[in-house]
N, C-alpha and C positions, 0 to 999 in steps of 0.2 A: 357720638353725639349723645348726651344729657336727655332724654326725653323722657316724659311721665310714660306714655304709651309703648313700649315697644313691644310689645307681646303676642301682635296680631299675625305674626310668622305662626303663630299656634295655631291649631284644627280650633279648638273649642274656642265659644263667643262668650265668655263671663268674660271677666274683668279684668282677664289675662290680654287685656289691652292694656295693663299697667306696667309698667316701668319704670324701677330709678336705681335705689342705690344699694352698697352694701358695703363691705369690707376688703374686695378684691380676691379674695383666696376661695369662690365657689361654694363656702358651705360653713363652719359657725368658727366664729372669730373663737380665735384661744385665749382671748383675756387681753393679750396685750391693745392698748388702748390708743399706742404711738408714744409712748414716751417708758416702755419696756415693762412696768407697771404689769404683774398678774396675779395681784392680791389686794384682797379692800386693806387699806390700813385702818387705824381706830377709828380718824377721822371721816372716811369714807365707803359711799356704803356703792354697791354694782349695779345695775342695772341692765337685764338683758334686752333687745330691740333686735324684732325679725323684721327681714325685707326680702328684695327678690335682687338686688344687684352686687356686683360686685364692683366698687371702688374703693380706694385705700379709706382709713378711718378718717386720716389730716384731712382730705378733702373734700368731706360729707360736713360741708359750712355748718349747715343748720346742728350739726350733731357739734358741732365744736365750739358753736357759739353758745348751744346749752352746757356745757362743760367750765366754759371760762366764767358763764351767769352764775353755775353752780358748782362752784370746785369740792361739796361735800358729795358728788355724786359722777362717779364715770359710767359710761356707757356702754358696753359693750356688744357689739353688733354681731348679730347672725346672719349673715347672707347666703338664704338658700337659691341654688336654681331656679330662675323661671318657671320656666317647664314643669315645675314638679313643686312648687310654694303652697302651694294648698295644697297638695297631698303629704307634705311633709307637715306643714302644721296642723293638719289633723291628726296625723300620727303621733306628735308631738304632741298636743292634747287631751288624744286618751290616755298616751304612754305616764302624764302629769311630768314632763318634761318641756312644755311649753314656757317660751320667756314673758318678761314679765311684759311687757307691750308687744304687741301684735301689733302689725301695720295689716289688718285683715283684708283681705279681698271683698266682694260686692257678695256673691255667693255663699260664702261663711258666714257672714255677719249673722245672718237671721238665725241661723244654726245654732250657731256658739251662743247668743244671746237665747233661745230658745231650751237650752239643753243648760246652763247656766256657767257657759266654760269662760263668759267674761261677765265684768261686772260690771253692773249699772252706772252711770256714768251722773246721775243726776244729783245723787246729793254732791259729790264736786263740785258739780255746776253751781249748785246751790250756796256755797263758801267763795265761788268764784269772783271776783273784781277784774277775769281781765278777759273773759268767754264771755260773751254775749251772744244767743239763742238766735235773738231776734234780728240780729246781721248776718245771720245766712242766709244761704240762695234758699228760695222757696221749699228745694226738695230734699233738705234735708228734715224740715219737721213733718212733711209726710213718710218721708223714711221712719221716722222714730213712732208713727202711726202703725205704719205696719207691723215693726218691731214691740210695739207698745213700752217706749222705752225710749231715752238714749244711750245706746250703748258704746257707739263708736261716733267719732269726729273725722272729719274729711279733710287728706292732706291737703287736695287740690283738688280740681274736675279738670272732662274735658267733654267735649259732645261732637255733633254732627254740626257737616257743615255744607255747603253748596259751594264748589270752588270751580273759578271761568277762567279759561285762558282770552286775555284781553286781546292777544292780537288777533286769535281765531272771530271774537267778536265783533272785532274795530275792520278787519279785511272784511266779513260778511257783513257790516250796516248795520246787525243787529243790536237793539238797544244793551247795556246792561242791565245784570238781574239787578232786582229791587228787595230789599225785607219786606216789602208785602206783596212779592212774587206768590204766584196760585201753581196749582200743579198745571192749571192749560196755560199758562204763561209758559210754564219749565217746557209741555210738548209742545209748544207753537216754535221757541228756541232751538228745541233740541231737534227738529225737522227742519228747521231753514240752515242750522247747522250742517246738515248733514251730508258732507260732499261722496256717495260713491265712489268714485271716477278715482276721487284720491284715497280713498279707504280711510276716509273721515267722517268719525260717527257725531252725532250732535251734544252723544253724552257717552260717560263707559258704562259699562254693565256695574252692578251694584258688585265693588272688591270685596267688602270688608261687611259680612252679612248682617251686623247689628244693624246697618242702615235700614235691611226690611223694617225691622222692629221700629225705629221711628216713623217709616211710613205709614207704619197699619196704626201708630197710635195718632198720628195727623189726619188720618181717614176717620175717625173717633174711636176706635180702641181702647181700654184699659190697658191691654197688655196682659199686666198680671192683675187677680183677684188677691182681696183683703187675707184671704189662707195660702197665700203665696200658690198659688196656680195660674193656667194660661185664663184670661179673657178675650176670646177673639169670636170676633163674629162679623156684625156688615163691615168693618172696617179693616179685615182683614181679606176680605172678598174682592173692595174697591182697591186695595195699594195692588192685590195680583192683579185683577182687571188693570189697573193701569198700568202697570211693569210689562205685561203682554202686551197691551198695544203698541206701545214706546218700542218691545221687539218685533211684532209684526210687521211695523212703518220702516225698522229698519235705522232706527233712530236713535238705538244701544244694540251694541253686542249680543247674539248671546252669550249664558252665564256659562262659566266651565264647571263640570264638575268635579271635583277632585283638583288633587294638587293647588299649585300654585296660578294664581291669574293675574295676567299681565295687566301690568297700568298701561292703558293706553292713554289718560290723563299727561303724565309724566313722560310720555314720548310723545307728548304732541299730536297722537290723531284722533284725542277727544277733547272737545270744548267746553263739556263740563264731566266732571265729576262730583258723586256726593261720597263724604267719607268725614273720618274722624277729622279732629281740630288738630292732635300730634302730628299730622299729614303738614304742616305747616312749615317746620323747618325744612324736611325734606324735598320738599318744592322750592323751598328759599335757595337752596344748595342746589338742586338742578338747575338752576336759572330760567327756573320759568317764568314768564311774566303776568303772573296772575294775580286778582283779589276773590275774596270771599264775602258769601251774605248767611244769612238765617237757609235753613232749610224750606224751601215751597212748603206753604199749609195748602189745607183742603180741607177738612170739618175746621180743627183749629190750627196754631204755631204749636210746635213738639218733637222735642228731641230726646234721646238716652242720654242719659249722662251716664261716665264712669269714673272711678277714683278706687281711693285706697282708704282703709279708715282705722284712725288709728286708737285699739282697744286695750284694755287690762286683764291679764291673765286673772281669773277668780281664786289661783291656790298661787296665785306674786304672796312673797313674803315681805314687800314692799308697795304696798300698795299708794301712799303717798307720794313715793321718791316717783314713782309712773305719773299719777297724776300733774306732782310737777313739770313731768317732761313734754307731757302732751298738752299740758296747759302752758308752757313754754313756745310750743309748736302752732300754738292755738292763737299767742299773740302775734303782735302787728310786725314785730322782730322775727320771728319763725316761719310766720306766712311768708315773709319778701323773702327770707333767706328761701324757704322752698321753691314760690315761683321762678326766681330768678335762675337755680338749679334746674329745673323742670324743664320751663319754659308753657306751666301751665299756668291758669288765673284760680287766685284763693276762692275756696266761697265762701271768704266771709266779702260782705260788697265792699265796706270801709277799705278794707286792704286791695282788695283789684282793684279799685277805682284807681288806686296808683299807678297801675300798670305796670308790676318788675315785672308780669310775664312776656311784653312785648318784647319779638324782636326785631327791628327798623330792620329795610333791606329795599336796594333799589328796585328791583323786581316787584316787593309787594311783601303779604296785602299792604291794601290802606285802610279797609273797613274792620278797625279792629271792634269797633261797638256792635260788629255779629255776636260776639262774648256776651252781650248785655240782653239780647233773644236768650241763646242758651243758656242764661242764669237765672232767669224768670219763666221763660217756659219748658226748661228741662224734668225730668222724674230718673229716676232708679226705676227701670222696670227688670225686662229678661233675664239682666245681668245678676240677677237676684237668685234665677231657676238654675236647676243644674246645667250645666254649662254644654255636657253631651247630649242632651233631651235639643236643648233649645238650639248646636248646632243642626240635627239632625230635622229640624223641623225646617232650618234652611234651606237643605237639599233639597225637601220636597219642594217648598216654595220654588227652586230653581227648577225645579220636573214640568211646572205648570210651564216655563219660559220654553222647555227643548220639548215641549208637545207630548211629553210623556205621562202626564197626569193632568185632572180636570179638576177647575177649582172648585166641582162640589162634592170629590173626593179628598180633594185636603180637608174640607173643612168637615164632614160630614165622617171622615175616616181618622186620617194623619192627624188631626187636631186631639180627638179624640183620645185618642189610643197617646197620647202626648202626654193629654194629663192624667192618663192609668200609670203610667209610667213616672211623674213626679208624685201622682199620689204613694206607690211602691217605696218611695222612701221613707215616708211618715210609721 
């Protein structure tokens, strides 16, 4: 299955929630482009393009349809490993063996853009007629804030979401949730849900740890600071306080640590779940009978968004032939081709509002305008910090749920010692 996110089988919480496409062969196309081609002829000049998947060239649409737009320019794709995409293209970028578009991750971008391994993206923008700034989702001109720049464009998004199994609802009387659900809403639900007897919890334990991170930043959180470090404080104190209680009443699991943690979501003995929007097919395909809302606020509505962004290598020997591809990808033609591949929604609004990324399905959802929350009140936060920093500060988070740590040693210790450790990069 085609999804933006598939990543989160990974230990680390950057943006290795992303997933799509590549070449098929595990690691960097040889040139051939699908039509035997492994040489620019006079007319035509190469282009190299990393990602993290492997599907054949023919059927990376949006790669195809920029090829037939552009037949002075073919493409050639690099599909490195998941698992190992950001560490190959950093290698690849000091090596100066980096291709000429980058489909960067969340966590590099500041980097590369900081250290100047890609290029500014604004005069582009500037000659542009078919990029518009001002139709994207809110957070990517605060991204360009932090970056002090545009450096990179966003293929797609996806965020958090609050997902309810309707029958568990509809069998207990309980109302469904609402988008202006509160967090004592979610535990007044997640306790009347919660059958013992049958080893039915009212909610699961948080799977997919970036969901902390939008809790503490709906508790008021920054998350991250203007020099890309943590900001946590009372709102990082209220989302543990609340994650504890929710475990003490018995009303979520506890957390596991290590390894893999079971959805109970997805086998029916939990009535909600909060987790990413790519969770969407996969429910669609278990025949669950569920819809989705906005995440419960508490100070304000706030979610993580994650995506892929796609950048210019600063030593591309082609610097135009990129910008046309990303500017290609940027239009209203490139976005549908991507969501619809995806299965994620563009950020630019013009283009989701069309909706290719929906998929109908008898089971569900039906409230696909939770998208239209997470596009207005999402941010780039965590997914920014190093990805082993900012798992590792989930585990403790999870120490406070098994009684093993006190929330004024997270915050007073493990916080700390956090960002001695992302400072150590600088």
């Amino acid at each position: 299955m085609k999804k933006l996110f598939l990543l989160l089988g990974i230990v680390v919480l950057s943006v290795g929630v992303l997933a799509a496409c590549g070449n098929g062969n595990g690691g960097a196309d040889n040139g051939d482009n699908g039509n035997g081609e492994t040489a620019d002829s006079d007319e035509q000049v190469t282009i190299r393009f990393s990602w993290w998947d492997g599907v054949p060239h023919e059927e990376i649409t949006f790669i195809v349809a920029f090829e037939d737009a552009n037949p002075d320019i073919r493409v050639q794709v690099y599909a490195l490993p998941d698992d190992e995409y950001s560490q190959q293209i950093n290698t690849m970028v000091l090596g100066g063996t980096a291709p000429d578009v980058i489909l960067a991750w969340e966590v590099d971008l500041p980097r590369f853009a900081d250290s100047g391994a890609i290029l500014s993206l604004e005069p582009f923008l500037a000659d542009s007629d078919v990029v518009d700034l001002d139709d994207f989702i809110p957070a990517v001109a605060e991204l360009a804030e932090l970056t002090h720049g545009t450096y990179g464009l966003p293929w797609a998004y996806a965020g958090h979401l609050l997902y309810f199994n309707v029958d568990l609802f509809d069998a207990a009387g309980v109302a469904h949730p609402t988008e202006d659900w509160t967090w004592d809403d979610f535990a007044a639900a997640a306790e009347a849900l919660t059958i013992p007897e049958e080893g039915q919890f009212g909610a699961d334990a948080i799977t997919f740890g970036g969901i902390w991170y939008s809790l503490i930043a709906a508790a008021g959180d920054d998350v991250i600071s203007p020099d890309m470090s943590f900001a946590l404080g009372n709102g990082l104190r209220r989302a543990l306080e609340f994650q504890n209680m929710l475990t003490e009443v018995g009303a979520i699991p506890e957390p596991t640590v290590g390894g893999d943690v079971m959805d109970l979501f997805s086998a029916g003995r939990a009535a909600m779940t909060r987790s990413g929007s790519w969770m969407i097919r996969g429910y669609q395909d278990a025949g669950l009978n569920f819809d989705v809302v906005s995440l419960p606020r508490d100070v304000v509505e706030s979610t993580v968004l994650h995506t892929g962004f796609f950048t210019i290598n600063s030593e591309t020997d082609h610097p135009e032939e990129a910008w046309r591809f990303i500017e290609f990808m940027m239009s209203p033609e490139g976005q549908t081709l991507i969501s619809e591949f995806t299965g994620n929604p563009s950020a630019i609004r013009s283009v989701a509002a069309e909706g290719a990324y929906i998929r109908e399905a008898e089971n569900g959802p039906t409230n696909w305008a939770a998208f239209d929350s997470i596009a207005e009140n999402g941010r780039f936060t965590f997914s920014l910090l190093n990805p082993t920093v900012t798992s590792d500060l989930v585990r403790e988070f999870n120490s406070v749920l098994l009684g093993q740590n006190s929330i004024d040693d997270i915050i007073n210790t493990e916080v700390p010692r956090a960002i001695d450790r992302l400072g150590e990069e600088d």
